[in-house]
N, C-alpha and C positions, 0 to 999 in steps of 0.2 A: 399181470398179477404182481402182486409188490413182494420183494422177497428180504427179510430181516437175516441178521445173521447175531450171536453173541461166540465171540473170538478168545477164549481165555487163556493163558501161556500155561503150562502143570510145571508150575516151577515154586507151587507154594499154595497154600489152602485159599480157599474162595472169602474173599470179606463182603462187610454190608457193602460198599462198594461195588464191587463185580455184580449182587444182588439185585441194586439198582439199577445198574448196565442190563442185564440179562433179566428182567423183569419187566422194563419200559420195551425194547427191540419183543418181549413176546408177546406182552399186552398188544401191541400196536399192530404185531401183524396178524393177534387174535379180531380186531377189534375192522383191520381193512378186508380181513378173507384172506390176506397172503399168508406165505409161506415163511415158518420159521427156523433157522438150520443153526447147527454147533459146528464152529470149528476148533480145531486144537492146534495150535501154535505151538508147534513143539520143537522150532530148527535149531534149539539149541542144547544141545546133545547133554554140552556139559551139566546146565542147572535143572532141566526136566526130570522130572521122577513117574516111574508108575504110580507109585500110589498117590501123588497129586490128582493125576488123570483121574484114577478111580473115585480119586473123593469127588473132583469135577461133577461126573455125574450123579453121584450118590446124592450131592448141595443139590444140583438144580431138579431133582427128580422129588428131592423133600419138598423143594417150595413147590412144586405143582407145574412144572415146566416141562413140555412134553416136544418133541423133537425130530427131523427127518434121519432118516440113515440113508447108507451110512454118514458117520459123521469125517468129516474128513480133516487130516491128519497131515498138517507143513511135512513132516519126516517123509511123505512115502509121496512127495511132489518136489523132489530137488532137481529131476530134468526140467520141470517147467522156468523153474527161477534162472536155471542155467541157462535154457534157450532165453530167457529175457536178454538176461545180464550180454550175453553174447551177442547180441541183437545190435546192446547198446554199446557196445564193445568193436563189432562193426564199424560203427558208423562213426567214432573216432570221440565217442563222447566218455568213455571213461579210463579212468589211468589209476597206476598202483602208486600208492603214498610209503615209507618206510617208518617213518616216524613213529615210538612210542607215544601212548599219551602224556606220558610226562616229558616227555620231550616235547611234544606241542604245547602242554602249560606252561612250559619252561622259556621258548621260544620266544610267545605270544606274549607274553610276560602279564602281568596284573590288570594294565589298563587296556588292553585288548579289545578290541570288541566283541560278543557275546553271542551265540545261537538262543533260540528261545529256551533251550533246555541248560543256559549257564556254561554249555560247553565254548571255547573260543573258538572264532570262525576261523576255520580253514580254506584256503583256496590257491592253493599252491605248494608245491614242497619248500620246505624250510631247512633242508640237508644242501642243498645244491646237488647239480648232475653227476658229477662225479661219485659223491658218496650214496646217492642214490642207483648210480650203478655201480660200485661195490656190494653195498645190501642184495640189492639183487641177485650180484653172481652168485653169493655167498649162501643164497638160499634162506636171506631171511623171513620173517613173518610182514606182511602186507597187508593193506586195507586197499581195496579199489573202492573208488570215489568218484561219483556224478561231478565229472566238468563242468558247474554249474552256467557259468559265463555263455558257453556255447550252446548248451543243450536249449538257456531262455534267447538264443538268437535263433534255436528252430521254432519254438514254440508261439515266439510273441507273448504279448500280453495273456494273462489266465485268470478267471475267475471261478466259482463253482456257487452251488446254488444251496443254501442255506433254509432248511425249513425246523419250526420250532418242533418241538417234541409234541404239544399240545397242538392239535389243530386247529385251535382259533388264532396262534399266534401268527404273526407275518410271514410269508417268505421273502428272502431278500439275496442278492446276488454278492456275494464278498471277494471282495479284490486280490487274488492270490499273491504271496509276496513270500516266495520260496531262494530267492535270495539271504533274507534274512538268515539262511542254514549254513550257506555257504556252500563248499564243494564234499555234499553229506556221502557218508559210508555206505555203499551199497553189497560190500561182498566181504570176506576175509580171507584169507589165504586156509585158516583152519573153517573157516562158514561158508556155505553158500551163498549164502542170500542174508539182507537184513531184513528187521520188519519192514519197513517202507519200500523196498522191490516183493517182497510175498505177500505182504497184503493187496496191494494191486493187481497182483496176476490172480491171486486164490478168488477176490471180491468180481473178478471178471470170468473168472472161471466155473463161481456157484451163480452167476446171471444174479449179484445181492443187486438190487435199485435202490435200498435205503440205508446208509452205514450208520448208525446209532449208536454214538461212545462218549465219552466224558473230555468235558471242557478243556483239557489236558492237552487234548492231540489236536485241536483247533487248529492251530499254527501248522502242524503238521501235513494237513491238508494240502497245503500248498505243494510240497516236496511230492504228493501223491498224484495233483492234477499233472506238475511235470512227466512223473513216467509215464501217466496214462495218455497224456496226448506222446510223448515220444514213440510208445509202443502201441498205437493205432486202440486202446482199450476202453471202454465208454465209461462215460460218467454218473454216479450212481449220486441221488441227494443226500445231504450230509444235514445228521441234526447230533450236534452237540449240548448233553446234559451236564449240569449241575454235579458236582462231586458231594461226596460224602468225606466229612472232615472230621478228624479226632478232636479232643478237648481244646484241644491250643493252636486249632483253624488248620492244620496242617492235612496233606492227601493221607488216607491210609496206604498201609504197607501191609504186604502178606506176612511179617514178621510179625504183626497186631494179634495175639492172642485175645484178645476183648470183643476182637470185631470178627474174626472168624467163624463162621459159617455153623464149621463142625462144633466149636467149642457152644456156642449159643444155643444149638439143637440140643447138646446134652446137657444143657441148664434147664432143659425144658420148654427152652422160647419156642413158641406154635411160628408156621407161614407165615400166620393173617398178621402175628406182631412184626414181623422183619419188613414188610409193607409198611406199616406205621412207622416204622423206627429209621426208614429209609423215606420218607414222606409219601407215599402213594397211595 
C-alpha cells in the first residue's frame, strides 16, 4: 500500500504553497487506496510555536484533509536521530566544523563555489587544527558535518527514481549528485538533528513509499539517498511539484500575509477556490 505523508515545520502560518503540497500527497493517496499521514517538524525549539501547530491543523482540516494518528512529532524522536547520527559517527564519517557562518562566507570569499541553496561549499575546516582544537576545548558551538568525500567512497554511484505527480507522466531514474552540497550539516551542538538526517529516519520510520514536495528540495534529494544507503534505510519514489510563486515569480514565505491560509479563510475564500488558485 502506498503511503503519502505532508511534513509541515510550525514555525509560521500555512500558505497557498504548503496547500498545494498537502493537497496533491492527499489527493494521490485518496485516489491510490493508500495511506495519508501528518507529520510535524518541530526540532527546532527555537522558531516552533504552538499555536502554528494549532493553526496547522485548524488549515488542513478547513480544506477537507483528513489524516491518520497519531500524528507524529520530530520533538518526541531525538533518540532516533541520535542513534542515526551515532551510527554515522561510528563509522568515521562525520566530524565537528567550528566555524561561524560568517566566518565561512568570509573564508570562502565571493567567487566560491556555491551549494544549490547559495550557501558556499564546505568541505573541510578553514580554522586549521590547532584553532580547531582550541574551540573545541573551550566549549565552543559546533556543526557536525557528513564527510562527504568518504561517505560517496561507501556508497558509489546513487540514483533515485523519479515519478511525475500526474500519472501519465514518465518515470525516469535521476543521477544523484550529492556532492554538489559539499560536507552538509547534519547535527549542531545546540540541535540534534537537521532536516536531511530526520527526514530520512522519520520517512523510514512511518514505512512513507512516496515523498511528494516542491521542486525546491529536488537537489536535495541527493544528500537523502546518501544517508539512506549509509544507514541501511529504503528508498521511497520521489515526485517533485511545481511551486506556488508570488507576483515577481519568487517562492512564497510564511511571512506572506496574502497567501496565508488563515488570512484567505477569513476573507471568505471557500476550499474549492484554494484548489483553483493553487491550479488543481
Amino acid at each position: 500500500m502506498s503511503v503519502f505523508r505532508f511534513a509541515p515545520s510550525p514555525n509560521g502560518f500555512l500558505h497557498l504553497g504548503h496547500a498545494l503540497s498537502a493537497l496533491i500527497n492527499f489527493d494521490l493517496a485518496r485516489s491510490s487506496g493508500g495511506r495519508f499521514l501528518l507529520r510535524i517538524e518541530d526540532i527546532d525549539a527555537a522558531r516552533c510555536r504552538p499555536e502554528y501547530e494549532a493553526a496547522i491543523y485548524q488549515d488542513l482540516a478547513w480544506l477537507g484533509l483528513t489524516w491518520e494518528q497519531p500524528v507524529r512529532r520530530q520533538s518526541a524522536h531525538t533518540g532516533a536521530y541520535r542513534a542515526a547520527l551515532e551510527r554515522l559517527q561510528r563509522e568515521g564519517l562525520v566530524y565537528p566544523s567550528f566555524e561561524t557562518r560568517g566566518e565561512i562566507a568570509r573564508f570562502a570569499g565571493a567567487a566560491a563555489p556555491r551549494d544549490p541553496d547559495g550557501a558556499p561549499l564546505y568541505s573541510g575546516s578553514m580554522l586549521g587544527r590547532e584553532e580547531d582544537a582550541r574551540r573545541a576545548a573551550a566549549g565552543a558551538p559546533f556543526a557536525l558535518r557528513l564527510a562527504m568525500t568518504a561517505a560517496l567512497a561507501r556508497t558509489g554511484p546513487l540514483t533515485w527514481i523519479e515519478s511525475g505527480v500526474d500519472p501519465r507522466q514518465e518515470t525516469s531514474e535521476i543521477v544523484a549528485n550529492p556532492e554538489a552540497w559539499g560536507d552538509v550539516v547534519l547535527a549542531r551542538k545546540e540541535l540534534d538533528t537537521s532536516y536531511h538526517l530526520a527526514v530520512v529516519v522519520d520517512d523510514a520510520a512511518q514505512g512513507v513509499t512516496d515523498v511528494v514536495r516542491g521542486q525546491d528540495l529536488f537537489a536535495a534529494t541527493g544528500v537523502h539517498r546518501v544517508l539512506q544507503t549509509l544507514l541501511g534505510l529504503p528508498m521511497p519514489v520521489y515526485r517533485h511539484h511545481r511551486l506556488v510563486l508570488d507576483d515577481d515569480g519568487h517562492k512564497l514565505s510564511k511571512s506572506s500575509r496574502s497567501t496565508a491560509l488563515r488570512e484567505l479563510r477569513a476573507q471568505g475564500v471557500s476550499p474549492g477556490a484554494i484548489r483553483h488558485m493553487v491550479g488543481l
